[in-house]
N, C-alpha and C positions, 0 to 999 in steps of 0.2 A: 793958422792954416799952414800946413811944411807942403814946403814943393822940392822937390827931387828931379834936378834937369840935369840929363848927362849929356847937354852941350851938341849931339850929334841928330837932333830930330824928336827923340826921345824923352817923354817927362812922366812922373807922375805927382800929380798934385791933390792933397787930402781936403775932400769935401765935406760938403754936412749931411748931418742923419746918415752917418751911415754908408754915405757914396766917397768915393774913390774917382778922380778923371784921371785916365791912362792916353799919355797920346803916343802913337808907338810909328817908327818908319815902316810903311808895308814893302810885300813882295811886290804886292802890284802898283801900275801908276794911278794916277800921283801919288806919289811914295808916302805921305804923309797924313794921317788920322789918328782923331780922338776919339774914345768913346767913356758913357760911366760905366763904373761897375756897382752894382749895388748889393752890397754884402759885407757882411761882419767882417770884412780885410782889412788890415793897415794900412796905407800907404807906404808906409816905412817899411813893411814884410815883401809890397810889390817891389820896391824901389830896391832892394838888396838881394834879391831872387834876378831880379831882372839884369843888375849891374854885372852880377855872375855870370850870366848868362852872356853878354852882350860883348866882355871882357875874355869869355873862354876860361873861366874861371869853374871849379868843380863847382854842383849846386844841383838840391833835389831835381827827379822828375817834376814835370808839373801838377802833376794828377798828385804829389804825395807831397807837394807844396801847398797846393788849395784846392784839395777835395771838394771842397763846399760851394765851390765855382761851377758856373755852369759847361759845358764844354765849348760853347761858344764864346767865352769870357776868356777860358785857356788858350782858347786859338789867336784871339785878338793878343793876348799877350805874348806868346809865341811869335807870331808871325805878321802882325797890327791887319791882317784881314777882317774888315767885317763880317758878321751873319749873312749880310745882303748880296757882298762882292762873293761869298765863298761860292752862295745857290747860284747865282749869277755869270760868274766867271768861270770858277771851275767844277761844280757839280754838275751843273746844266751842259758844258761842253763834252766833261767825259760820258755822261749818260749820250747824248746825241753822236758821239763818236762809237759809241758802242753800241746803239742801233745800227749805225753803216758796218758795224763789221760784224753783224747777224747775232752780235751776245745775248740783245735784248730780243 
């Protein structure tokens, strides 16, 4: 099993059948979250995408990195939000802020 730590919050470690655990620092608090991914991915493809990235280094969009991801999967690796934090934190505030300013 290859694990992939860059030392800063950040890891990914190759699981079985198929899954992937990605733990990534969030925007939001507490800064830190894992989640699986489950999909035909490498670990080794997240872990060198992600290093680019992390590093300011050139490296695909993500969408043309792992198409086959869901876009909830892309966000968590982006940005380590969950599906749950994004409805929760920030879908659900901008929707409710834009009732008060008559959008909705």
């Amino acid at each position: 099993m290859a694990t992939y730590d860059f030392g800063n919050g950040n890891k990914v470690v190759d699981g079985k059948h198929m899954t992937v655990q990605v733990t990534r620092v969030s925007i939001l608090p507490p800064h830190k979250r894992s989640t699986m991914i489950m999909s035909n991915v490498s670990a080794y493809d997240i872990a060198v995408w992600l290093r680019k990235r992390l590093n300011g280094e050139p490296h695909q969009m993500i969408q043309n990195a792992f198409p086959h991801l869901s876009a909830e999967e892309r966000e968590f690796l982006l940005s380590g939000v969950t599906p749950a934090e994004w409805k929760e934190k920030i879908a659900k505030p901008a929707r409710e802020e834009e009732k008060n300013d008559g959008i909705l």
